[in-house]
C-alpha positions in Angstrom: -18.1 -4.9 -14.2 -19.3 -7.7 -12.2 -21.7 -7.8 -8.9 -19.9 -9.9 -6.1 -21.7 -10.9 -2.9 -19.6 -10.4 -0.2 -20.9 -11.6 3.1 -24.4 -10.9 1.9 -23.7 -7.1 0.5 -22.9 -6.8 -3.2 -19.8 -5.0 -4.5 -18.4 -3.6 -8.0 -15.3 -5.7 -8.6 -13.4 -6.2 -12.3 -11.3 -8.9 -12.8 -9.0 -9.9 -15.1 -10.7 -11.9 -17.2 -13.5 -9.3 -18.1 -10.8 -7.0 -18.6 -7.8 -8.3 -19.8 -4.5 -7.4 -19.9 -4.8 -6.8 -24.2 -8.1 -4.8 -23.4 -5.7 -2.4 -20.7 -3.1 -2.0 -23.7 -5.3 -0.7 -26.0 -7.1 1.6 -23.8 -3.7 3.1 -22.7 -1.7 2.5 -26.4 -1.8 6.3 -27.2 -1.0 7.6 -23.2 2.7 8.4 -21.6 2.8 7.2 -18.0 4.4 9.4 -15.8 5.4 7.3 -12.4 6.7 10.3 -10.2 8.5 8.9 -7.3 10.8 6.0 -7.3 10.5 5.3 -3.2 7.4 2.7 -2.0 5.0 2.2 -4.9 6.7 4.2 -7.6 9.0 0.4 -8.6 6.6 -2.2 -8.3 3.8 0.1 -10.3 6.5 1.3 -12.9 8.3 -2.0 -13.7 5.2 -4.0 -14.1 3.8 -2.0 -16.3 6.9 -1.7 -18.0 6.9 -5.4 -18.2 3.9 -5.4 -19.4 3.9 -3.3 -22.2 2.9 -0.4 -21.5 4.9 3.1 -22.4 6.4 4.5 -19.3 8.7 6.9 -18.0 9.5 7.5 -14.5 10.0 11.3 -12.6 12.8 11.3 -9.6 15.2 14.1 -8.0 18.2 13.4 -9.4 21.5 12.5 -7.5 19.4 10.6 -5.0 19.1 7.2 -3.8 16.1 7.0 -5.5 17.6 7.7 -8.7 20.3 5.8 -8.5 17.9 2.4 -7.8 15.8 3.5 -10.9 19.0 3.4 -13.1 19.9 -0.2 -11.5 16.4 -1.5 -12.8 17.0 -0.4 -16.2 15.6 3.0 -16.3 17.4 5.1 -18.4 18.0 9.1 -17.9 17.1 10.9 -20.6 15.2 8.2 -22.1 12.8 6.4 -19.6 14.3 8.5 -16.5 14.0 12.1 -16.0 13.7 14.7 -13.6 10.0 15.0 -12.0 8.9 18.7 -13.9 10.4 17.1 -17.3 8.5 13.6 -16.6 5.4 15.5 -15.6 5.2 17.4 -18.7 5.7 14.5 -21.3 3.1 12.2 -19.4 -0.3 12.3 -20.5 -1.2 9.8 -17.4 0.9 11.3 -14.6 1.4 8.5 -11.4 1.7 10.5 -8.6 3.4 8.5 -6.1 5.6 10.5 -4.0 4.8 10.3 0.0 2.1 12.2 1.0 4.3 14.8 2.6 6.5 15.4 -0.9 3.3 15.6 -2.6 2.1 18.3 -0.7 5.9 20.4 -1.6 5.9 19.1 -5.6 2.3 19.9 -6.0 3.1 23.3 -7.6 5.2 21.7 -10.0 2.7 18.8 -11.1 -0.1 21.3 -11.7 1.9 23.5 -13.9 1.6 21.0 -16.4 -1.8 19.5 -16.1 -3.0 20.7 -19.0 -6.7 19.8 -20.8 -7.1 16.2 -21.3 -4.5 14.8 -19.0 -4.8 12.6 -16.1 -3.8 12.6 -12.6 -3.7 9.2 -10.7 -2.6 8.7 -7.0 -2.6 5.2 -4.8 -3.7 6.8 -1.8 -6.8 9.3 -1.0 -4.7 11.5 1.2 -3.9 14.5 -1.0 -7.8 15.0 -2.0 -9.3 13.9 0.8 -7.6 16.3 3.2 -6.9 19.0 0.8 -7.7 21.8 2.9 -4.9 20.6 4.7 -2.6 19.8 1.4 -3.4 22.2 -1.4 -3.9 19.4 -3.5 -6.6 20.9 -5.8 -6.2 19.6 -9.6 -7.6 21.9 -11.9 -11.2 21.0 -13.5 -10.5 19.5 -17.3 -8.0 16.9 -15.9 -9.0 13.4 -15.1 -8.2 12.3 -11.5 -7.9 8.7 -10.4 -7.0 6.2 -8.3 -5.7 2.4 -7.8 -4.3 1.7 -4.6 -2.9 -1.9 -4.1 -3.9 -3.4 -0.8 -0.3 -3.7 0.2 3.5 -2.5 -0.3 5.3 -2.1 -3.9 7.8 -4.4 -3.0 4.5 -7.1 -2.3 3.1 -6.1 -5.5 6.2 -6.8 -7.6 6.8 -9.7 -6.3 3.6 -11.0 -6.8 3.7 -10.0 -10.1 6.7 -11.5 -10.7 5.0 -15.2 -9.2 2.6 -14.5 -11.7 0.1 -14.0 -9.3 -1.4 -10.5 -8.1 -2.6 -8.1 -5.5 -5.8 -6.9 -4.6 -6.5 -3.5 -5.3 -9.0 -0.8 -4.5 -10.1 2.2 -7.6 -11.8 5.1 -7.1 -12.8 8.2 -9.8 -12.5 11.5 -8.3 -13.0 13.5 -11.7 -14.0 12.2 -15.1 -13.4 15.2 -16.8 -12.6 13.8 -20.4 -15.2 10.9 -20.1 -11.9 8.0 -20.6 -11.6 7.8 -16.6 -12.9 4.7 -15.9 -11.4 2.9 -18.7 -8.2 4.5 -17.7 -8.1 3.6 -14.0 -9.5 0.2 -14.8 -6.5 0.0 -17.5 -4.0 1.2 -15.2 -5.3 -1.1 -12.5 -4.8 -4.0 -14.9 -1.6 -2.9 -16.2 0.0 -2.5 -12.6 -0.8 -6.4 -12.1 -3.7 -6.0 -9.7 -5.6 -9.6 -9.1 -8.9 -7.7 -8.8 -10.2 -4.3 -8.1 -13.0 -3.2 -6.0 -15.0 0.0 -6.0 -14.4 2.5 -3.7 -13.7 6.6 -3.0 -10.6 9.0 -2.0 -12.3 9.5 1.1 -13.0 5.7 2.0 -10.1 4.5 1.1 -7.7 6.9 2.9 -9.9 6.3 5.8 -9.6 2.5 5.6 -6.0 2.5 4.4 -4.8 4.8 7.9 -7.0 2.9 9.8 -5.6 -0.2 8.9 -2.2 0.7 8.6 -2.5 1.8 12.6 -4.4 -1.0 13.5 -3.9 -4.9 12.3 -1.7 -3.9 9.4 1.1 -2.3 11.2 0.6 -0.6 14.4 -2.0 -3.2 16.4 0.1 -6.0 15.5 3.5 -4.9 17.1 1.9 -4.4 20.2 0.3 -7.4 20.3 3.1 -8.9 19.1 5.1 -7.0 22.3 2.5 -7.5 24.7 2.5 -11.5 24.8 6.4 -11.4 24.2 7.1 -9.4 27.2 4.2 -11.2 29.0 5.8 -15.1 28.1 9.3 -13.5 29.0 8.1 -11.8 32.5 6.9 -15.2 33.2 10.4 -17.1 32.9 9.8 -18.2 29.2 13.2 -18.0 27.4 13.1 -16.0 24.0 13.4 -18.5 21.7 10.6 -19.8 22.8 8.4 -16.7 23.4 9.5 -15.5 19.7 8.0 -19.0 18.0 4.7 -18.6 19.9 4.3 -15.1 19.5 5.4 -14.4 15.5 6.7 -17.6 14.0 4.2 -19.5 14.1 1.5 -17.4 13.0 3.6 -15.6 9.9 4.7 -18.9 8.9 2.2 -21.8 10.2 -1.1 -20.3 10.9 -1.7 -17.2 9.0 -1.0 -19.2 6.0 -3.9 -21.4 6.5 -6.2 -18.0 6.8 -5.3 -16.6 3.6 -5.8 -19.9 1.9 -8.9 -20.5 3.1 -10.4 -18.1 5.8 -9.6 -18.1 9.9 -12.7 -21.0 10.9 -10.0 -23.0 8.3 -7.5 -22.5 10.5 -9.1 -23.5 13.7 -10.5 -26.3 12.2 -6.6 -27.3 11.6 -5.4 -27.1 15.0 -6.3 -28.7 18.1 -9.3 -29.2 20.0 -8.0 -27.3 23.4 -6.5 -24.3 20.9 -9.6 -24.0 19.1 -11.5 -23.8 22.6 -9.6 -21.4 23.8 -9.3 -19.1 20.8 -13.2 -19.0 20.7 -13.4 -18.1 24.4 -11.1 -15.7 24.2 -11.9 -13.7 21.1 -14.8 -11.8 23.1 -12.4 -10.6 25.6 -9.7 -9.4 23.2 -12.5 -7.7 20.6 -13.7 -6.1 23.7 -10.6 -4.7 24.9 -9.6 -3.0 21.6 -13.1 -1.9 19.4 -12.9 1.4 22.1 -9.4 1.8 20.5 -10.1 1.3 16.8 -13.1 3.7 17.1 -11.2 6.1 18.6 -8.2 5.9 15.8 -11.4 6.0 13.4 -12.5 9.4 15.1 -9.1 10.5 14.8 -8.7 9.6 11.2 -12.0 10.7 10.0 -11.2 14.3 11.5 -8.2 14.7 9.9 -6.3 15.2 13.4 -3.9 11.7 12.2 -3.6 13.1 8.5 -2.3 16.4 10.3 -0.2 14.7 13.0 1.8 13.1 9.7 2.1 15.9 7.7 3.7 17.7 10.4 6.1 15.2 11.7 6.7 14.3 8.1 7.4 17.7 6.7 10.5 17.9 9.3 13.6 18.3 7.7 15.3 15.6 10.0 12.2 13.7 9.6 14.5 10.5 7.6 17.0 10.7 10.7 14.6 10.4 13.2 13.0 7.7 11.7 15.6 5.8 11.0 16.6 5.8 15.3 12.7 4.5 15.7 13.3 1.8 13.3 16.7 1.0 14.8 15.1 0.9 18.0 12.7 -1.8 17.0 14.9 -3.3 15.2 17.8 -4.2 18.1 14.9 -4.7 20.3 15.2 -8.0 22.2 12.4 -9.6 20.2 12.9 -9.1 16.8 16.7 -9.6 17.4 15.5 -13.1 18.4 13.5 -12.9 15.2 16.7 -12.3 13.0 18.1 -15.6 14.5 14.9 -17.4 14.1 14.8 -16.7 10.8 18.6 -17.8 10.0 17.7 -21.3 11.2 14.5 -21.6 9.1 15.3 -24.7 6.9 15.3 -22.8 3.6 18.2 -20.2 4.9 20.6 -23.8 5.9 
């Protein structure tokens, strides 16, 4: 494990090259991994392991969508696929990466067949964190890990695929057989992580919800929305409020931050932009820490973890998501985004 300064406080971060991919195989050479769930993480996690060597089977409901994807990338049923009780019982390492509201209705199921020895590993806090509102309470001779990339599964496999790899967080809950660590720091490796950094169930559900509300996901549509509907108020045609809202930073700008940090950015645009992106910072940073803390509050509590269980448990939950996404998606801006993107050189 090596100590990284990171703005002048030191972290717990592995890497690759302290732990290599050959290291991971032989930690894991005598384990059966049990991916249960085939939806967000359950492909990227399960294929690139697969890829890499690893021995894995994957748990889904049968005659589902779900299923029927797992069988299109190569899984096979009765071999490699299998229903999620049968997979749970002949993994030693059992994934569990169904959404937090199926895990909460399988859970009975996955602990039947946590017996001595095994391991359970999850991607997200959630179910431990909050499980006085879950049930989620593993039994006390089982291992119980995590490794939660910082991003989606279809971003991880991709990456992976690039030959390059995401960032990811790891956190022991219970080392019951004394083989956690190397097993989460295996499976960390062995899902195609670029590094991982220390953390706990509690911190990184906190962080992850936090995030995925605020910059991630939730912040930046409505700043997205905000200056769109401002520019367009304002006469601005929506071509052109499109390109300087979203275009140009997901293709021109934020670019330059993940390559080398946001003062690199700055420093490559123009003297009146940089001027009045340093003015203007304060006033924006002012306007929303009172909202961040208060999603923080909201988080911490539990009141958010509740609020998506319950609308998550719904039985037309799917449906009604599907008419919020729909919603966003014939909005007026990101339909202008679907043709922006069609006349992007590279799809002429």
């Amino acid at each position: 494990m090596a100590v990284m300064n990171f703005g002048g406080v030191e972290e717990n971060v592995v890497t690759r090259d302290e732990f290599p991919l050959s290291k991971a195989k032989e930690v894991l050479k005598d384990e059966v991994i049990a991916v249960i769930g085939y939806g967000v993480q359950g492909p990227g996690q399960s294929l690139n392991l697969r890829d890499n060597g690893f021995n894995v089977i994957v748990g889904q409901r049968k005659n589902s969508k779900s299923w029927d994807k797992a069988i299109a990338d190569g899984w096979v049923p009765g071999k490699t696929l299998f229903e999620i009780e049968e997979a749970a019982k002949r993994g030693t390492i059992i994934q569990y990466l169904l959404s937090d509201a199926a895990q909460i209705e399988v859970w009975p199921v996955i602990k039947k067949h946590l017996t001595p020895g095994k391991a359970l590993y999850f991607s997200h806090g959630f179910g431990i964190t909050y499980k006085d509102r879950t049930g989620i309470v593993p039994p006390p001779d089982v291992d119980v890990i995590l490794v939660a990339p910082k991003g989606s599964g279809t971003s991880l496999r991709k990456m992976f695929l690039e030959g390059r790899g995401l960032n990811s967080s790891y956190a022991i809950f219970q080392d019951a057989t004394g083989k956690a660590y190397d097993r989460v720091i295996a499976l960390g490796i062995g899902i195609g992580s670029g590094y991982l950094f220390e953390t706990t169930f509690e911190r990184e559900v906190y962080s992850d919800l936090t995030g995925e509300r605020g910059t991630l996901m939730g912040a930046i549509q409505g700043l997205f929305l905000a200056q769109y509907e401002t520019l367009r108020e304002h006469g601005h045609t929506p071509s052109e409020a499109f390109n300087e809202t979203v275009e140009e930073l997901t293709q021109s700008l934020m670019p330059l931050v993940a390559e080398n940090g946001m003062d690199w950015m700055y420093a490559n645009c123009s003297t009146t932009a940089q001027r009045g992106a340093l003015d203007w910072m304060g006033p924006f940073h002012d306007a929303v820490k009172p909202v961040f803390e208060k999603l923080y509050d909201e988080v911490a509590s539990g009141n958010e973890a509740q609020r998506a269980i319950d609308a998550n448990s719904q039985p037309d939950y799917r449906e009604k998501l599907e008419e919020e996404l729909k919603a966003l998606r014939e909005s007026e801006m990101w339909q202008t985004g679907a043709v922006v993107r069609k006349l992007r050189p590279e799809n002429n």
